[in-house]
C-alpha positions in Angstrom: -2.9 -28.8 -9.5 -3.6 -24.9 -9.3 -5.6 -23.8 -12.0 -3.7 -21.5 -14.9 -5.2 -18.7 -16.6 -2.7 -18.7 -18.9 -4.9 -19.3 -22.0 -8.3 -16.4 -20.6 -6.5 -14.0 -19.1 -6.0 -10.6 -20.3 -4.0 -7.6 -18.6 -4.5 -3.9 -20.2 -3.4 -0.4 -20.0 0.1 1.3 -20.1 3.8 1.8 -17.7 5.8 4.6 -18.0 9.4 3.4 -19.3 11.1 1.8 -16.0 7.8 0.9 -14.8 7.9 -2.7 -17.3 8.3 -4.8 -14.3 5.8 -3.9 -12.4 3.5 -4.9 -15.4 5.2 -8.2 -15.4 4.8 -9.3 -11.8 1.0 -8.0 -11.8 0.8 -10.1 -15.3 1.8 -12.7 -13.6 -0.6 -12.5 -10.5 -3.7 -12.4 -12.9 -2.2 -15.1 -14.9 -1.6 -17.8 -12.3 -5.2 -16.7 -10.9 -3.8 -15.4 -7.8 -6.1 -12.4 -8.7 -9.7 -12.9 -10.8 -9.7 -8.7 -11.6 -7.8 -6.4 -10.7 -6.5 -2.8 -11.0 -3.5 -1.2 -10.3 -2.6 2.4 -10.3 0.6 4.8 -9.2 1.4 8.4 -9.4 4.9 9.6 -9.2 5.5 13.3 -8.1 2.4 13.9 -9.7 2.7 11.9 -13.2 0.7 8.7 -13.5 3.2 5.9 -14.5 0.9 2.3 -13.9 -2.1 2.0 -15.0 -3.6 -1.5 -15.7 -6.2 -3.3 -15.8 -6.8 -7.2 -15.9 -9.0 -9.8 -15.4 -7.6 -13.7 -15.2 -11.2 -14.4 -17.0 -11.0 -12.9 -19.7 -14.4 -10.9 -18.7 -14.2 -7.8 -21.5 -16.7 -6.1 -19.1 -13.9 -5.3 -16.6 -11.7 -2.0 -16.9 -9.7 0.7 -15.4 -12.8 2.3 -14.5 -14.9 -0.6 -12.8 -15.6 -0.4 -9.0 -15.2 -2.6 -6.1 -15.6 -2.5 -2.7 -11.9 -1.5 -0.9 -13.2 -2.5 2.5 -10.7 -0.9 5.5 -8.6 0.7 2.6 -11.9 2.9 3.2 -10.3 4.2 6.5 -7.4 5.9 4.4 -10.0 7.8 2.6 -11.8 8.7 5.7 -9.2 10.5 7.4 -8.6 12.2 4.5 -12.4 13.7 5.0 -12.1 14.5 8.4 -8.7 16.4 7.8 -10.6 18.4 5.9 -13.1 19.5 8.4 -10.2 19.7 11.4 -8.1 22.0 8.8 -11.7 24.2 8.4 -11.9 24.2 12.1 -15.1 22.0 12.3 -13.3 19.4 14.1 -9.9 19.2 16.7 -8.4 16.0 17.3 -7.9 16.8 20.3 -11.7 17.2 21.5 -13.3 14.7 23.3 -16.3 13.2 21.0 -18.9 14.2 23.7 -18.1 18.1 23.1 -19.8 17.0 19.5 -22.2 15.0 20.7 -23.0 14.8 24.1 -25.1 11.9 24.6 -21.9 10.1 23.6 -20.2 10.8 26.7 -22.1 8.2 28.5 -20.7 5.4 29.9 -17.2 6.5 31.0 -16.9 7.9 26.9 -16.7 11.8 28.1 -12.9 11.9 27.5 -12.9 9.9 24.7 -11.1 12.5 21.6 -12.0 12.2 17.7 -7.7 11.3 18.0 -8.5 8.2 19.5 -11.1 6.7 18.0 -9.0 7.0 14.4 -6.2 5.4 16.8 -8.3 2.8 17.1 -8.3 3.5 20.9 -11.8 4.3 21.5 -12.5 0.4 23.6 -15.4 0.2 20.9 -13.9 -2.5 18.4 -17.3 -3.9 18.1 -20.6 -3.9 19.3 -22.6 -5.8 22.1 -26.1 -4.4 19.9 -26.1 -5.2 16.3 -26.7 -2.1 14.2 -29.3 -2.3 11.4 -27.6 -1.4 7.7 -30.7 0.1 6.8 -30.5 2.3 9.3 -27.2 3.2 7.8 -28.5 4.2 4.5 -27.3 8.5 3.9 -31.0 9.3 4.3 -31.9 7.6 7.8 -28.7 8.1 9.3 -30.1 11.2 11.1 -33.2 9.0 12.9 -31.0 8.9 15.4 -31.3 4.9 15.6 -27.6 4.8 15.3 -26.7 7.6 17.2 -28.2 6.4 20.1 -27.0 2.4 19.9 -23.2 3.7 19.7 -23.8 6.4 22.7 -24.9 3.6 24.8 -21.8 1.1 24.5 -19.6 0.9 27.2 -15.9 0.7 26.2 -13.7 -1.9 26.9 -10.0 -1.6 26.7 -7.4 -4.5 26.6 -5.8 -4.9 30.0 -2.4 -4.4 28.3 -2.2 -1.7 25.5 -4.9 1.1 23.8 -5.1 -0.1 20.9 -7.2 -3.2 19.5 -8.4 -2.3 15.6 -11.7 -1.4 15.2 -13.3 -2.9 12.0 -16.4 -0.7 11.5 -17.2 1.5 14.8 -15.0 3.9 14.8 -16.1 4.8 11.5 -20.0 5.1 12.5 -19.3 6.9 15.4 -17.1 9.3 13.1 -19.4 9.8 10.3 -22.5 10.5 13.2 -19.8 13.6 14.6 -18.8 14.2 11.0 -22.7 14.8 9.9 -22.7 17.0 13.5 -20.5 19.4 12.5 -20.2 19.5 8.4 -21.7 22.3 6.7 -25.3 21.4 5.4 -24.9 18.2 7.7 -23.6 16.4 5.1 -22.5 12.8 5.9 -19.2 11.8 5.0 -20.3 9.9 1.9 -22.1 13.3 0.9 -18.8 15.1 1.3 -16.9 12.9 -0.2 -18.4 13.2 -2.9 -18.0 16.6 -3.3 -14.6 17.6 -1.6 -12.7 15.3 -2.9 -14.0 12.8 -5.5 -15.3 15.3 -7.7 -12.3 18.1 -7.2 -10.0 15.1 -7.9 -11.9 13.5 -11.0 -11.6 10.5 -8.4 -14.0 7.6 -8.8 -14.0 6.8 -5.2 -17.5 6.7 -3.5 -19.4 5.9 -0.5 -23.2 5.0 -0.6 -23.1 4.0 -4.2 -25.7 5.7 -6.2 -28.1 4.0 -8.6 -26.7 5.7 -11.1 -23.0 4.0 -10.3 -24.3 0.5 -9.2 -23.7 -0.5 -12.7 -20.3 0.1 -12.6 -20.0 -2.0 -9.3 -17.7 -5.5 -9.5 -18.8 -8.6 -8.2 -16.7 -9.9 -5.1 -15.8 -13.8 -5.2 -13.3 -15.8 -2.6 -12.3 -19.4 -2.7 -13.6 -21.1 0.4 -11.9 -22.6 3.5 -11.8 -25.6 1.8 -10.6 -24.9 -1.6 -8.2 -22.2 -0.2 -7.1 -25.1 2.1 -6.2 -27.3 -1.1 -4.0 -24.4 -2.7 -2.1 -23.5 -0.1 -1.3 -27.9 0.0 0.2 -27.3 -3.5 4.2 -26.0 -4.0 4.7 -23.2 -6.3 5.6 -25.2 -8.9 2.5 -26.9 -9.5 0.6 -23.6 -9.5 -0.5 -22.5 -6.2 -2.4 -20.2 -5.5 -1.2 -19.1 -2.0 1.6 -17.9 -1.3 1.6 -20.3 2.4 2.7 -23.9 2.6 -0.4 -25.7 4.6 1.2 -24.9 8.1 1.1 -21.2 7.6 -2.1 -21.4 6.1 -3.7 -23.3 9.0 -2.5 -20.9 11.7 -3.9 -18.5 9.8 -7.3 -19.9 9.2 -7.0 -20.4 13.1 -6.9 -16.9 13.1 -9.7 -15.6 11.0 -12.1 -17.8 12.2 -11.1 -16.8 16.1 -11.5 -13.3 14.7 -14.3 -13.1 12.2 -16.3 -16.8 12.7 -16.2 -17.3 16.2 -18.4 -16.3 19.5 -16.4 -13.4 21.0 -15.9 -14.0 24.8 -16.9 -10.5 26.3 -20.2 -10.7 23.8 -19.9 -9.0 21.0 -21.9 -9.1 17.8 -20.4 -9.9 14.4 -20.1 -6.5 12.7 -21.3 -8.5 9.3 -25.2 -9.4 10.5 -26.3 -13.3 10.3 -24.1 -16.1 11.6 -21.5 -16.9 8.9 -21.8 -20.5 9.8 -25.7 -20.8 8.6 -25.0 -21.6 4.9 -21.7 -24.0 5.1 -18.8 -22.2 4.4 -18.2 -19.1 6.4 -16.4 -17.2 3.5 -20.1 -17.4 1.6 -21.8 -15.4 4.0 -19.1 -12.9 3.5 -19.2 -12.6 0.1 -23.0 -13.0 -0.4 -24.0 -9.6 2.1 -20.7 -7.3 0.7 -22.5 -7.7 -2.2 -26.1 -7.1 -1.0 -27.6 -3.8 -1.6 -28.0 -2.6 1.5 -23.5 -3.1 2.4 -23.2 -1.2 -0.9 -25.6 1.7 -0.6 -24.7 2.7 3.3 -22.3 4.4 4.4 -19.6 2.4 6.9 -16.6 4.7 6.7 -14.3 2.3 7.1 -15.2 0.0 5.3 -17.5 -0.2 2.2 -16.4 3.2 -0.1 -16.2 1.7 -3.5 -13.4 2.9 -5.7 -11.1 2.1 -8.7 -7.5 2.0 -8.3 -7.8 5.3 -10.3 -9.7 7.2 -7.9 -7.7 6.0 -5.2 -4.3 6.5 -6.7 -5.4 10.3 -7.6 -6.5 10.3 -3.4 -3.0 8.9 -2.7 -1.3 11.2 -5.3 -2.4 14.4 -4.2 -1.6 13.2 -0.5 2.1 12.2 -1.1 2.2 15.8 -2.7 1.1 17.4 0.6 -2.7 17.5 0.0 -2.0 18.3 -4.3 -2.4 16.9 -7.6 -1.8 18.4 -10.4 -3.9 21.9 -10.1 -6.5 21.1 -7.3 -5.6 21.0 -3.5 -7.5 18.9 -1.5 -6.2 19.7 2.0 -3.3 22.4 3.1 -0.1 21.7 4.5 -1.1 22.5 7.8 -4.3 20.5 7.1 -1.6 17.8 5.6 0.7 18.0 8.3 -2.0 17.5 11.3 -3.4 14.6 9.7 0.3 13.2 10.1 0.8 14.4 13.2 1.0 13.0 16.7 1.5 9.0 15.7 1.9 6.5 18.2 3.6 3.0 18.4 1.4 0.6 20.3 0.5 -3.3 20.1 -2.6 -4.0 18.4 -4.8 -6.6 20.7 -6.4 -7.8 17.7 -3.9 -8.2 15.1 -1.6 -11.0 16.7 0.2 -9.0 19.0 1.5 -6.6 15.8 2.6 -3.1 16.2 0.8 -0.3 14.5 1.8 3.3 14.3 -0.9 5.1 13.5 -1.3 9.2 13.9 -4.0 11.1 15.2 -6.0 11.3 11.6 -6.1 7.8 11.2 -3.6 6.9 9.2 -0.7 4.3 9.7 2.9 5.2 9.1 4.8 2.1 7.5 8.1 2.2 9.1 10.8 -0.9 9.7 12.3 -1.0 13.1 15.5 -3.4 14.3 13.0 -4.7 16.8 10.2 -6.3 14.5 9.2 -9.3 15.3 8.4 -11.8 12.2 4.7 -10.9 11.8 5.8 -7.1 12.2 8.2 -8.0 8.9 5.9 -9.7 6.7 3.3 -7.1 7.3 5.5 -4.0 6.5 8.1 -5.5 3.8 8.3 -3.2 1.1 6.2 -0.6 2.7 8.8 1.3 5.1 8.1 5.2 4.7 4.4 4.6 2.8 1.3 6.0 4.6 -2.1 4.9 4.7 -4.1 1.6 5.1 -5.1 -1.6 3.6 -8.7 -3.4 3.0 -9.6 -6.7 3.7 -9.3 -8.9 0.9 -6.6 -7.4 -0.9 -6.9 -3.7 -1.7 -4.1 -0.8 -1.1 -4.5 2.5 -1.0 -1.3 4.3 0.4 1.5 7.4 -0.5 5.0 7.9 0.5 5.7 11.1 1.0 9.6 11.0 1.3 9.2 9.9 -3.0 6.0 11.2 -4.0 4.3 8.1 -4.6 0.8 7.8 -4.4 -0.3 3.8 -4.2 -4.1 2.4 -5.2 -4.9 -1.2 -5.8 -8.5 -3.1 -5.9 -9.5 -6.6 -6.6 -12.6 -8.7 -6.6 -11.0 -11.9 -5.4 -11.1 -11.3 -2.0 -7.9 -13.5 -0.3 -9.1 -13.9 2.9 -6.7 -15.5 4.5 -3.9 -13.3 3.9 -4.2 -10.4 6.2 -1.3 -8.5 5.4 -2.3 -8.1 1.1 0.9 -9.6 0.1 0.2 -9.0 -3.4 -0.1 -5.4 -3.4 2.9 -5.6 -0.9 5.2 -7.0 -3.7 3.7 -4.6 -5.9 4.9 -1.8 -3.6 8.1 -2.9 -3.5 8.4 -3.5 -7.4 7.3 0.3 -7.7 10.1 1.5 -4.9 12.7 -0.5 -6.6 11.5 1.2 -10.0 11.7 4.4 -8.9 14.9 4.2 -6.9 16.4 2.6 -10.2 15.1 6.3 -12.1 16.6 8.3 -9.3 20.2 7.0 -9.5 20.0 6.9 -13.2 18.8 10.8 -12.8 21.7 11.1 -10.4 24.4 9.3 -12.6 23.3 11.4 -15.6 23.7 14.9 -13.5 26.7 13.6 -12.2 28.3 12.9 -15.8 26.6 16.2 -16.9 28.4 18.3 -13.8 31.7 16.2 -14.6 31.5 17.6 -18.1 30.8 20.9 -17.5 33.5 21.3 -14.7 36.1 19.7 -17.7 35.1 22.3 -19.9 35.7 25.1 -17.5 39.1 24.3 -17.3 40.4 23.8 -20.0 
């Protein structure tokens, strides 16, 4: 049978009224141990109306303010950066990345625009040389080790559409232009730092500090096999998965062909090692994102570490146009070119999917009559959000159309379910919340306005 948490767990912090449910159903994902911990955070125009806190464990050491890696959710923070240097005029979009940095040009890379690498159309999804995460550290990066590995791969392009996702080299080649250009040279996980973690009382950080690694949540993940048995169990008997075995195994098939296996046109695992030296490839994961040298450089697109907090104050101020509360992270020009100039094109690498994402590097969550299934799972409950998700399970997204600004972190990292389909349902709890307190808004004004006008004639 699954195993029940009922008896350790323990789920903290405070809803806004009309919020209860969304308490409930995150309850009851730390309760059945479909999460170990995790956090959970929403603003609403402004106002913070979740935040909790729970760990399945009991572990007392946990809270709203812990860390974890949010893996690609760190993509959504990104862009946020880099709008911030376009809106300054350090950066266009538009520019090819070779007007930057010119030794980047080579290998038919001189056209290639800042725009298309956060597209993820840069033909760069991985590497063919594996880079050293040592030479990633914030003080190295400029030895120029880096720099010149990324100017010297070739792109390749699927034969069929632009777009394949890049994991983690679009972000290295963006924070080597970003340190380019940024006054004082700062890297991104410098400016973060300061532009918009500190301005934002945000705990969201990349390169994590000595001073912070305390703060820093171990990952876990069930593995292949255990993972395997779960998703054999109905829900009744406690599973863990939300996939019957068929499901599951297709998409096992899938992870392996994507993160285990030799790639045919020879590229090298972003993670370094082969993930099938120790047994079970999910261990190899696991054991280097939790390694010193994952946490203390700077990928920026994967490995900022965050609470749902600081990312929830990110995606607050960015469902407000670039504000929360008093402080103003980006204008609305600033706001509006990061939104800008989307584009709907098949990923190559995420089963034949569509993406829409804009010329800052953000994806726009919108449901279309011609989705195909996969295209449904991945964006139910999220039509009209913005932003990205992380591997593992993390959220960090805003819908602009209702001011809602999204963040959610875990440390059970669930593989095997690409799409984060608890923080999905979690989305579409909060939507269904809110739209509940907009008609009741309505209805009252309504009554109020039907009063009045009564009043006036007699």
């Amino acid at each position: 049978m699954g195993q029940s948490f009922s008896q350790s767990y323990v789920v903290q912090g405070s809803v806004a009224p009309g919020y209860e449910s969304v308490r409930e159903l995150f309850s009851d994902n730390i309760r059945s141990g479909k999460e170990r911990n995790a956090q959970l955070c929403v603003y609403v125009e402004g106002e913070c109306v979740v935040d909790l806190w729970g760990s399945a464990e009991g572990d007392t050491g946990y809270d709203g303010d812990s860390l974890q890696c949010v893996f690609s959710s760190s993509k959504a923070v990104t862009a946020v950066a880099v709008a911030q240097l376009v809106e300054r005029g350090f950066l266009n979009y538009s520019n090819p990345i070779a007007n930057y940095w010119p030794e980047f040009g080579a290998h038919l890379k001189s056209s290639l625009t800042l725009g298309q690498m956060l597209k993820h159309e840069g033909g760069m999804p991985h590497l063919h040389t594996p880079v050293s995460y040592e030479d990633l550290l914030p003080t190295p990066l400029d030895n120029g080790r880096v720099a010149a590995l990324l100017a010297q791969q070739s792109p390749l392009h699927p034969l069929d559409t632009p777009r394949e996702y890049h994991n983690l080299t679009a972000g290295w080649v963006i924070n080597e232009v970003f340190r380019r250009q940024a006054p004082n040279k700062d890297t991104i996980g410098t400016w973060l730092d300061k532009e918009i973690a500190k301005p934002l009382e945000a705990d969201v950080f990349m390169g994590i500090s000595d001073e912070k690694i305390k703060k820093v949540q171990t990952l876990s993940a069930l593995s292949q096999n255990q993972a395997m048995f779960q998703a054999f169990l109905p829900k009744f008997l406690g599973s863990q998965t939300d996939y019957n075995i068929l499901v599951f195994m297709k998409l096992l098939k899938s992870f392996n062909k994507r993160f285990v296996e030799p790639d045919s046109r020879g590229y090298v695992p972003d993670i370094p090692g082969d993930p099938t030296s120790i047994g079970d490839p999910t261990e190899h994961f696991v054991q280097f994102m939790n390694s010193s040298p994952w946490r203390r450089s700077e990928c920026p697109h994967g490995n900022v570490h965050a609470s749902a907090r600081g990312l929830a104050r990110v995606a607050g101020a960015m469902a407000n146009k670039g504000v929360l509360g008093d402080t103003r992270i980006l204008t609305e020009a600033g706001w509006n070119m990061l939104h800008d100039n989307s584009s709907v094109e098949v990923d190559a690498a995420m089963g034949r999917c569509r993406t829409q994402f804009t010329q800052g590097g953000v994806n726009k969550f919108h449901d279309y009559p011609d989705d195909i299934l996969a295209e449904r799972v991945f964006k139910s409950g999220r039509d009209g959000f913005v932003g990205w998700l992380g591997f593992g399970g993390s959220v960090l997204q805003w819908h602009p159309g209702r001011n809602i600004g999204f963040g959610y972190t875990v440390t059970l990292l669930t593989w095997w379910d690409l799409v984060n389909t608890n923080g999905r349902k979690l989305q579409k709890e909060v939507v269904t919340c809110h739209q509940a307190q907009m008609t009741r808004t309505q209805e009252k004004t309504q009554t109020i306005q039907h009063t009045d006008n009564n009043e006036t004639v007699l």
